[in-house]
Residue frames as qw, qx, qy, qz and C-alpha x, y, z in Angstrom:
[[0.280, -0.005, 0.519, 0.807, 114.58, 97.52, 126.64],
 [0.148, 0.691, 0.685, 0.176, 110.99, 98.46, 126.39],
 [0.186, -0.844, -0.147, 0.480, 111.77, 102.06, 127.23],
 [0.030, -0.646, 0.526, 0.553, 115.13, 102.76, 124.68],
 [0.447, 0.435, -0.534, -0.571, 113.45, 99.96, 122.00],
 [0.936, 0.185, 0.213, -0.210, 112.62, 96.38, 120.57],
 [0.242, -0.531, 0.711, 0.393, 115.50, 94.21, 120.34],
 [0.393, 0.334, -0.646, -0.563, 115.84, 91.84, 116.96],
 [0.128, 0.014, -0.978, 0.161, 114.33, 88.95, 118.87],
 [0.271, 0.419, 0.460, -0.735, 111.37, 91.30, 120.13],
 [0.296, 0.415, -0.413, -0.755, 111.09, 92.29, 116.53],
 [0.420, 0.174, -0.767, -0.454, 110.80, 88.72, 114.89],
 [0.049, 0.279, 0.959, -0.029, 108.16, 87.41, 117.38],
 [0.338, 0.626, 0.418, -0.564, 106.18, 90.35, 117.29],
 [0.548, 0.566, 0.056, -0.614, 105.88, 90.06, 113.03],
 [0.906, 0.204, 0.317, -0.196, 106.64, 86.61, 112.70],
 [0.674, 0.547, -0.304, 0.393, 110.19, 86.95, 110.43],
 [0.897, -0.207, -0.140, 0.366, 112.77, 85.17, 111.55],
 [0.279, -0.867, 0.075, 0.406, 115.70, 87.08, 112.87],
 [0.543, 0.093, 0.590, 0.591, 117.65, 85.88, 109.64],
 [0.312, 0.744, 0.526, 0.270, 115.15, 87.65, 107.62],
 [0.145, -0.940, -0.153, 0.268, 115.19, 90.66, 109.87],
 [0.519, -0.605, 0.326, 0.508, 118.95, 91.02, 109.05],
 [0.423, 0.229, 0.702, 0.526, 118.34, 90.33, 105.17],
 [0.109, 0.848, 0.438, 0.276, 115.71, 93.25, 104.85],
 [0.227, -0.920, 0.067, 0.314, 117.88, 95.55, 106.69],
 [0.480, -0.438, 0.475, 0.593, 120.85, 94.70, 104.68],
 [0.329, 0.454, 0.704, 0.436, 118.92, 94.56, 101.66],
 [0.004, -0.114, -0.034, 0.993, 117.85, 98.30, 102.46],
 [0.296, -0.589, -0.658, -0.364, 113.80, 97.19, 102.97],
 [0.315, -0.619, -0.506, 0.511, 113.45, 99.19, 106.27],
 [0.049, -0.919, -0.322, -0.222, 112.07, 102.43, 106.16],
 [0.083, -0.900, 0.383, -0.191, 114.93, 103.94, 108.35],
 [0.449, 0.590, -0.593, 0.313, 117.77, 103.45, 110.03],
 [0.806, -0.335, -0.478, -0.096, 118.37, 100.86, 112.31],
 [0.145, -0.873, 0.362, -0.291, 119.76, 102.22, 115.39],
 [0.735, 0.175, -0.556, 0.345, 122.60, 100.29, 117.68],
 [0.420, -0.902, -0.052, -0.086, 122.51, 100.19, 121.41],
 [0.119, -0.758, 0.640, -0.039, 126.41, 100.89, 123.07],
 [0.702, 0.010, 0.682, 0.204, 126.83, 96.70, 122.48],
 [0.234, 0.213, -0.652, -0.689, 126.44, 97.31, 118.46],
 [0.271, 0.266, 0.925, 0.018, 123.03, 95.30, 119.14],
 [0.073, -0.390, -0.532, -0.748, 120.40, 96.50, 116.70],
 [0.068, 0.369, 0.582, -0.721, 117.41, 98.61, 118.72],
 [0.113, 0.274, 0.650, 0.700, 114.09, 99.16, 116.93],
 [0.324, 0.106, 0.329, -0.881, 111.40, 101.15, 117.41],
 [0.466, 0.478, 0.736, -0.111, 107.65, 100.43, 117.05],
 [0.518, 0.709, -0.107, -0.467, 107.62, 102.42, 113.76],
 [0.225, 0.537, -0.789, -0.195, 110.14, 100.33, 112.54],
 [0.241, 0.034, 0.963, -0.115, 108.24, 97.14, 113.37],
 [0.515, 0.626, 0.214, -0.545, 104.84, 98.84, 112.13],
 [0.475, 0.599, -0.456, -0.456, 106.72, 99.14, 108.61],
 [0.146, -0.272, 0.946, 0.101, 107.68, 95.42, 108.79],
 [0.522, 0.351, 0.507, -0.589, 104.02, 94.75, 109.69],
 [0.549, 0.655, -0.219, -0.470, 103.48, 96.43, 105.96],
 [0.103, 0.596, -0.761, -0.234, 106.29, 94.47, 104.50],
 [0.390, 0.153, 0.881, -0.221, 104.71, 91.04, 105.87],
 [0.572, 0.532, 0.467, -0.415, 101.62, 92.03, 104.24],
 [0.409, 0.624, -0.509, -0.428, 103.56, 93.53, 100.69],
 [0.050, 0.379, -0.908, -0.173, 105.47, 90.11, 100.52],
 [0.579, 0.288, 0.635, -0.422, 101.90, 88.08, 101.46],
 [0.576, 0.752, 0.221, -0.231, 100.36, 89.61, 98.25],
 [0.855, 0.324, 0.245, 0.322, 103.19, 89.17, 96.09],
 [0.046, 0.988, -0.131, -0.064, 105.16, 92.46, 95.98],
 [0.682, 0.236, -0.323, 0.612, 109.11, 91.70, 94.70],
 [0.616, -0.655, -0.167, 0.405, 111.17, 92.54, 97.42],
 [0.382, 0.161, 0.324, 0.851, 112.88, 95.09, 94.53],
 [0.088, 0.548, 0.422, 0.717, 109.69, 96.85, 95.15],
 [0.612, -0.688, -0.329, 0.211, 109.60, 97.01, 98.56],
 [0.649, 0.097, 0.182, 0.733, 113.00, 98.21, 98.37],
 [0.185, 0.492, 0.472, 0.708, 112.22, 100.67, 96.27],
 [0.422, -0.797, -0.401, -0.161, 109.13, 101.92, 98.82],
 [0.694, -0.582, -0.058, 0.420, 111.28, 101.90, 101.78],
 [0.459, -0.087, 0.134, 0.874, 114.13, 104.25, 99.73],
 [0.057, -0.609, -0.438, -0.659, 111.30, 106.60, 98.86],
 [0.454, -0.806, -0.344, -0.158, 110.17, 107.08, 102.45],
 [0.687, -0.487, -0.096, 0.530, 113.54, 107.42, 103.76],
 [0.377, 0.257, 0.160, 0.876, 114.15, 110.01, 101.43],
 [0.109, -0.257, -0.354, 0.893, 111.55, 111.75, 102.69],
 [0.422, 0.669, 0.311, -0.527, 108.57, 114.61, 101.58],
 [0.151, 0.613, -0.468, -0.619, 108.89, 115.19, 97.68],
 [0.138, 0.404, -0.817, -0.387, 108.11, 111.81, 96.30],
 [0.560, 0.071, 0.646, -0.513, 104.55, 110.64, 97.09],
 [0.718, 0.454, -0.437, -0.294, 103.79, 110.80, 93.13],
 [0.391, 0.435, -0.804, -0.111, 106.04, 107.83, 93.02],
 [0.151, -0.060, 0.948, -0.274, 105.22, 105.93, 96.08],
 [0.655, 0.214, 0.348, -0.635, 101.55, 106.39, 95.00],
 [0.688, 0.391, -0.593, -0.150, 102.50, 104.74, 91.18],
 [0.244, 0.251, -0.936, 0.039, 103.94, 101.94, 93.03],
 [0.157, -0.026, 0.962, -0.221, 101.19, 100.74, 94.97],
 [0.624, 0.416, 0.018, -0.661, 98.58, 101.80, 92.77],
 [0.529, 0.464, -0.672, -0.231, 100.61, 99.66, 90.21],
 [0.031, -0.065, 0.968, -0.239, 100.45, 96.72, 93.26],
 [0.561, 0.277, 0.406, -0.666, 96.35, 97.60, 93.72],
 [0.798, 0.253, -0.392, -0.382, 95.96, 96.39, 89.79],
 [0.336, 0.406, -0.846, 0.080, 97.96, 93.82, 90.40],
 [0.121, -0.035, 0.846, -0.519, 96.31, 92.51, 93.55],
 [0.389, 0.375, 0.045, -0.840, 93.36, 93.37, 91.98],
 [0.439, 0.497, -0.683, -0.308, 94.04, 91.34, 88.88],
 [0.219, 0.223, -0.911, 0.267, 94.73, 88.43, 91.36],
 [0.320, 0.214, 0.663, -0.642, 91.34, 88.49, 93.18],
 [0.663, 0.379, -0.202, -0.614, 89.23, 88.84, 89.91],
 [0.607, 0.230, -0.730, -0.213, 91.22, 85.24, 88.87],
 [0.013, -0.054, -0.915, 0.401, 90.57, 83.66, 92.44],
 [0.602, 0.264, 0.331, -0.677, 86.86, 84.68, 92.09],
 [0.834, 0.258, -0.251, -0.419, 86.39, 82.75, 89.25],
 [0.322, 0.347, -0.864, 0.170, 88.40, 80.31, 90.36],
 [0.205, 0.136, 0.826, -0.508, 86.46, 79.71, 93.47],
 [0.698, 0.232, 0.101, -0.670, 83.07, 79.75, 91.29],
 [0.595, 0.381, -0.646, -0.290, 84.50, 76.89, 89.44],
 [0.119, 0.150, -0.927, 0.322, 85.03, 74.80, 92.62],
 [0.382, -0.002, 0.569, -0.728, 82.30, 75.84, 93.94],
 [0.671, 0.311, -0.212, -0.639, 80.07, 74.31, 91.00],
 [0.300, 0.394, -0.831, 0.254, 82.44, 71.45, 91.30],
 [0.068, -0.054, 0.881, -0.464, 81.73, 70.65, 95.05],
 [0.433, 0.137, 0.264, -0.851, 78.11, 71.18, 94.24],
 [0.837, 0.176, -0.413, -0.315, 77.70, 68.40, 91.60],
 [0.455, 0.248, -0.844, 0.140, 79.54, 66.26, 93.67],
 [0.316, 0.024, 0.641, -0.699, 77.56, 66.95, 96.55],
 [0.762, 0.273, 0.122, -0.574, 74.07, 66.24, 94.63],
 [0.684, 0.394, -0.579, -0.203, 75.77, 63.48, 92.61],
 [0.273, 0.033, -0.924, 0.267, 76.90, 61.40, 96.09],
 [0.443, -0.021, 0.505, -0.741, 73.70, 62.44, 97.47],
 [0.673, 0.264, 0.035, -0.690, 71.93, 60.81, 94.89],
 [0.700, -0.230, 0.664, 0.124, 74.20, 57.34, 95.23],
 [0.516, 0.804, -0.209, -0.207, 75.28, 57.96, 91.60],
 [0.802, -0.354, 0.438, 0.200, 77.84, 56.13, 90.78],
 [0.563, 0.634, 0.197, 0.492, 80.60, 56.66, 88.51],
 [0.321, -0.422, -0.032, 0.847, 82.87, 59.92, 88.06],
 [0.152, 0.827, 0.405, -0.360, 80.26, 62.49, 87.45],
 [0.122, 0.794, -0.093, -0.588, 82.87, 64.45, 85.12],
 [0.146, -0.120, 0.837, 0.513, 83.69, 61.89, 82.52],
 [0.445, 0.203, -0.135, -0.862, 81.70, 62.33, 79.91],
 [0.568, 0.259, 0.770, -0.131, 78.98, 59.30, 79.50],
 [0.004, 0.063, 0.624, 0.779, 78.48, 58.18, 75.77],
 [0.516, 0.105, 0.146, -0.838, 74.88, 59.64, 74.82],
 [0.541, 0.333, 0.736, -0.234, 72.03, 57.27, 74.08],
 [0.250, -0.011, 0.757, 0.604, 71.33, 56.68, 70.52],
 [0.338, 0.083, 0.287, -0.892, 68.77, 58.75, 69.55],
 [0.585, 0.355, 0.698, -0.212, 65.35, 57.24, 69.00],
 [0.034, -0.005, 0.615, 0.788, 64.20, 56.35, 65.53],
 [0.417, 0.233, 0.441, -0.760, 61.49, 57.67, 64.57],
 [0.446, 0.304, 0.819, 0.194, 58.92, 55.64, 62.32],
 [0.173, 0.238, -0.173, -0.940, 57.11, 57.77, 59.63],
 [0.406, 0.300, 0.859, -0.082, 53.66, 56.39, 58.46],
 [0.127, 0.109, -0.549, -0.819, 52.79, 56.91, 54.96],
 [0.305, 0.179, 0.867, -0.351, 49.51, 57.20, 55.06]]
């Protein structure tokens, strides 16, 4: 088959969705074109049509609704005339993804600050859980001398 295509088995080991899936994104109308059929009625894909999955893997990774895939995929199959749009959608995914990396950076500074007191806090055979707060120490009085 490597000559006339990539059957649906070829397909889902070479991008890792199941052959279930494969059949759900075609019926759902996520594929970029049309899936051809060899004289059995078995599905026959090309390597563009696995390329775009490729994408799809990666859209669905980062969080993309599969309404916006969709969407993508009916934009390319329509053809020249409609980059404006496809560009709004994944510009509109860039904030998004975007968004999402700004809150994992600070996230990961918080851990990191985290693992770092714990690291100096078991190095230094502390004892105790380092983030509960410890009641302060009464402060010292101080004597005044009238003199």
């Amino acid at each position: 088959m490597a000559d006339s295509g990539l059957s649906i088995g070829q397909v889902a080991q070479r991008t890792g969705l199941s052959v279930h899936t494969l059949r759900l994104y075609e019926r759902e109308g996520l594929l970029a074109g049309e899936v051809r059929r060899d004289g059995s009625g078995r599905r026959v894909y090309s390597a563009w049509d696995v390329e775009w999955l490729a994408n799809c893997v990666k859209f669905r990774a980062s969080g993309m609704p599969l309404t916006t895939i969709g969407r993508l995929a009916q934009l390319v199959r329509e053809g020249s005339g409609n980059e404006a749009e496809r560009l709004k959608l994944l510009r509109e995914h860039q904030r998004h993804i975007t968004d999402q990396l700004t809150q994992l950076h600070d996230t990961l500074e918080l851990i990191d600050g985290k693992v770092t007191s714990y690291e100096r806090h078991l190095a230094a055979g502390a004892s105790g859980d380092p983030w509960q707060q410890q009641p302060r120490p009464a402060p010292e009085e101080r004597t005044h001398r009238v003199g």
